[in-house]
KOLKEKOL-304431 format. One record per atom (N, C-alpha, C): residue number from 1; residue in three letters; atom name; x, y, z. Coordinates in steps of 0.2 Angstrom, whole numbers. Example, Ala and Ser with C-alpha at 12.3 -4.5 7.8 and 13.67 -1.06 7.14 Angstrom:
BEGIN
    k    r   a     c1     c2     c3
    1  ala   N     66    -28     39
    1  ala  CA     62    -22     39
    1  ala   C     66    -16     39
    2  ser   N     64    -11     35
    2  ser  CA     68     -5     36
    2  ser   C     64      0     39
% end
This chain:
BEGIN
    k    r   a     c1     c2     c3
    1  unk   N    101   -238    -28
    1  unk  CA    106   -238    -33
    1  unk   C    104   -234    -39
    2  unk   N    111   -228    -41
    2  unk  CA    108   -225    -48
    2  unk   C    110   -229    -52
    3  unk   N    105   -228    -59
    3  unk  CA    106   -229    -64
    3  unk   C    113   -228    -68
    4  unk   N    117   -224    -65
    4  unk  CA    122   -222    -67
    4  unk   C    128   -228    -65
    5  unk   N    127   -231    -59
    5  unk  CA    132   -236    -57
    5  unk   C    128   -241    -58
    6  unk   N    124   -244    -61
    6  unk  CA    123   -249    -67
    6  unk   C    124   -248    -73
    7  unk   N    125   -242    -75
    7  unk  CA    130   -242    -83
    7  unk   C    136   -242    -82
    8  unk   N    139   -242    -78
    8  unk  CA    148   -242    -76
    8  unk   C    149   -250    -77
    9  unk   N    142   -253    -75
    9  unk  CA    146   -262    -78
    9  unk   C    143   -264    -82
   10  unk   N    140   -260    -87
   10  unk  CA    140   -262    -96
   10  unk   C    145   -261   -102
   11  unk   N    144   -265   -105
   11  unk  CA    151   -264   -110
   11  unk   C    148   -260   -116
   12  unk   N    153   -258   -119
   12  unk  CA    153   -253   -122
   12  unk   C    147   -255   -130
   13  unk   N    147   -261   -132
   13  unk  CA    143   -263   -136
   13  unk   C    136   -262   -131
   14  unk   N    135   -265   -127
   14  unk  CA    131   -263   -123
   14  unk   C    126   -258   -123
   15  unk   N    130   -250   -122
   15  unk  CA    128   -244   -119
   15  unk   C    128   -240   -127
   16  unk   N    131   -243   -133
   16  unk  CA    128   -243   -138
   16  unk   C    122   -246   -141
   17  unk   N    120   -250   -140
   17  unk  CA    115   -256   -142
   17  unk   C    109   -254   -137
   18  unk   N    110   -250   -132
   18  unk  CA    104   -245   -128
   18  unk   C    103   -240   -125
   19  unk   N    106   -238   -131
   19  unk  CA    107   -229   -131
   19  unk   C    103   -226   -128
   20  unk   N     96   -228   -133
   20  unk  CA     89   -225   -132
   20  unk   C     86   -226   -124
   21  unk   N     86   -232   -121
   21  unk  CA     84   -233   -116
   21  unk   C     86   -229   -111
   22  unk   N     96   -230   -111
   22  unk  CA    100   -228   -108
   22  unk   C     97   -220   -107
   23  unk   N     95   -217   -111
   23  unk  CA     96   -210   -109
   23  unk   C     87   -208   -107
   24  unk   N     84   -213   -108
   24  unk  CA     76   -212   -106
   24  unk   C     78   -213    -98
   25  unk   N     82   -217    -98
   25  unk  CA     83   -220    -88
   25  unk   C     87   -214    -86
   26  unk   N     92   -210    -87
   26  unk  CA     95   -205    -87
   26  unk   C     91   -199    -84
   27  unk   N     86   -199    -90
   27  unk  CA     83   -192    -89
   27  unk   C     78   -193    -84
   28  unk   N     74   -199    -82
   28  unk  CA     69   -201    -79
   28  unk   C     74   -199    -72
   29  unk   N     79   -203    -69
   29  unk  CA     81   -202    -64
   29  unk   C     84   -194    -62
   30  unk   N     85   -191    -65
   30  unk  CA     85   -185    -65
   30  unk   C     81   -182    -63
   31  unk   N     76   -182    -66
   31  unk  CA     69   -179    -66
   31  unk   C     65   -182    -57
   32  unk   N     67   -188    -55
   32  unk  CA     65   -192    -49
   32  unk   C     69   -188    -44
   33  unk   N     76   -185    -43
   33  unk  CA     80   -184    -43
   33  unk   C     76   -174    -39
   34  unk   N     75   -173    -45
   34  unk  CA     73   -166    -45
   34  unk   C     66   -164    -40
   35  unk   N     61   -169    -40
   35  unk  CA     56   -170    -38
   35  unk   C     58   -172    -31
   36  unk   N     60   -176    -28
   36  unk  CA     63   -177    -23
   36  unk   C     64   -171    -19
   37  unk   N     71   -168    -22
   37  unk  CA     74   -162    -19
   37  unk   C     69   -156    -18
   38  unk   N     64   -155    -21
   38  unk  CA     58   -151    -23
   38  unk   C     53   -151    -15
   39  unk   N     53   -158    -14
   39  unk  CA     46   -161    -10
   39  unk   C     51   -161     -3
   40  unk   N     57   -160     -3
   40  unk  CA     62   -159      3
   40  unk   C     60   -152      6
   41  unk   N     60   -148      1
   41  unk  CA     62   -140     -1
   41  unk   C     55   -138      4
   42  unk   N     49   -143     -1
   42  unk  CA     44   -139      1
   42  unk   C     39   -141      9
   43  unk   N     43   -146     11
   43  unk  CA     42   -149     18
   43  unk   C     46   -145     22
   44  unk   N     48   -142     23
   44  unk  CA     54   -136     27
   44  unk   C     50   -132     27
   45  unk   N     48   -128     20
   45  unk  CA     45   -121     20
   45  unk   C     38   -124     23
   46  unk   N     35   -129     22
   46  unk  CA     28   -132     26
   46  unk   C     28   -130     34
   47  unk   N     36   -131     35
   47  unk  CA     36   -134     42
   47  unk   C     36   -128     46
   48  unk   N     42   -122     43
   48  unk  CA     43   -116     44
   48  unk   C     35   -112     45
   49  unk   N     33   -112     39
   49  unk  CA     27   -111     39
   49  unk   C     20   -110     46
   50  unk   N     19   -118     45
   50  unk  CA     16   -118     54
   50  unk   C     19   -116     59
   51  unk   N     27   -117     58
   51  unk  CA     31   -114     66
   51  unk   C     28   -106     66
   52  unk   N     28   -101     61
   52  unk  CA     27    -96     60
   52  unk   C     19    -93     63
   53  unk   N     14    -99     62
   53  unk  CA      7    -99     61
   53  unk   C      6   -100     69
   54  unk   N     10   -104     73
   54  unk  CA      8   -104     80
   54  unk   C     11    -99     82
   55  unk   N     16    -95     81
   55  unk  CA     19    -90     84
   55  unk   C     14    -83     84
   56  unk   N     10    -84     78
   56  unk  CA      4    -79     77
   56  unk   C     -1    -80     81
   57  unk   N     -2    -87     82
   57  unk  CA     -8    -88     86
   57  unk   C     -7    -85     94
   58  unk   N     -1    -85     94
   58  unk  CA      3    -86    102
   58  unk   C      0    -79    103
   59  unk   N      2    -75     98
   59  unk  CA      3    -66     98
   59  unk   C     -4    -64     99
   60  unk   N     -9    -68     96
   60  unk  CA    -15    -66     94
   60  unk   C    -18    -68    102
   61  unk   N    -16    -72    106
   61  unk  CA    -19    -72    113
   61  unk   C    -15    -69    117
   62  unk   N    -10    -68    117
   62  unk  CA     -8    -63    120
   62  unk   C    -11    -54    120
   63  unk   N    -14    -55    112
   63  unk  CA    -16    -47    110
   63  unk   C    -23    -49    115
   64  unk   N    -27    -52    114
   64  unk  CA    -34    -54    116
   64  unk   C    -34    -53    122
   65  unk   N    -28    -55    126
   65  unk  CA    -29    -54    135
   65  unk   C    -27    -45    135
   66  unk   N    -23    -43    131
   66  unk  CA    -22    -38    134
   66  unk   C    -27    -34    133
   67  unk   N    -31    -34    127
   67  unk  CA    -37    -29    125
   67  unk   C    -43    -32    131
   68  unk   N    -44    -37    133
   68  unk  CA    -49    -39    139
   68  unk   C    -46    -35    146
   69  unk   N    -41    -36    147
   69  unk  CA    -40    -32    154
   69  unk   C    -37    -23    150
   70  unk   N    -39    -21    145
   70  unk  CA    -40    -13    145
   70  unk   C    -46    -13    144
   71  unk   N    -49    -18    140
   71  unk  CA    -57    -14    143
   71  unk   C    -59    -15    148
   72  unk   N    -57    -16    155
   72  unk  CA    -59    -19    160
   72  unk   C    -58    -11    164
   73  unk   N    -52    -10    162
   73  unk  CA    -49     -4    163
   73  unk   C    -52      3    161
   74  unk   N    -54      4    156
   74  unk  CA    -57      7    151
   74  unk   C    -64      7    150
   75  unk   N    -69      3    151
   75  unk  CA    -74      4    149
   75  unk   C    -79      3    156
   76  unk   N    -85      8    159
   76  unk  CA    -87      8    164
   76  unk   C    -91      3    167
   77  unk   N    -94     -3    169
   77  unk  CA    -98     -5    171
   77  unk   C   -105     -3    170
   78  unk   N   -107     -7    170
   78  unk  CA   -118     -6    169
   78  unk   C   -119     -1    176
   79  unk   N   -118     -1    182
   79  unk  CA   -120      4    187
   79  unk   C   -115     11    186
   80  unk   N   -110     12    184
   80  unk  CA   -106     19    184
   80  unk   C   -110     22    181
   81  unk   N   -117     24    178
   81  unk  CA   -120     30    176
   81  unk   C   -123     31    182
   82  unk   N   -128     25    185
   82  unk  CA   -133     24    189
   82  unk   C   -131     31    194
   83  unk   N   -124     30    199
   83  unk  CA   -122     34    202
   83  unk   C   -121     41    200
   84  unk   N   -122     43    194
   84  unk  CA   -120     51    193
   84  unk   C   -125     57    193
   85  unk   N   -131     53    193
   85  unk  CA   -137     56    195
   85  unk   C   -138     59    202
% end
């Protein structure tokens, strides 16, 4: 429940008689309100984040297999000199 629909059922002497508090609870729930939406925000971009991190990893073993089978292709084994003698 906000704070705002428990001052809808205060009376008007009331909501003057705790102005001060009234607006301390106002701005606290705002501010709860804020943090909240902030810590949403920042769970997304967290989440996005790893998605993005394993698709790197994904790339980076993909890059890793193809460089192992060009040097395979590419670089001569211990006996290819032995022979050119």
């Amino acid at each position: 429940m906000e704070i705002r629909n428990i001052l809808d059922t205060l009376s008007e002497g009331e909501k003057i008689l705790h102005k001060d508090l009234i607006d301390e609870c106002i701005k606290r729930e705002d501010e709860m309100n804020m943090i909240s939406k902030i810590t949403k925000e920042s769970l997304k971009s967290f989440e996005i984040f790893v998605n993005q991190l394993g698709q790197l990893f994904d790339a980076l073993k993909v890059l890793n297999a193809e460089l192992e089978l060009y040097q395979e292709e590419t670089v001569p084994d211990e006996n290819y000199y032995k022979y050119l003698n």
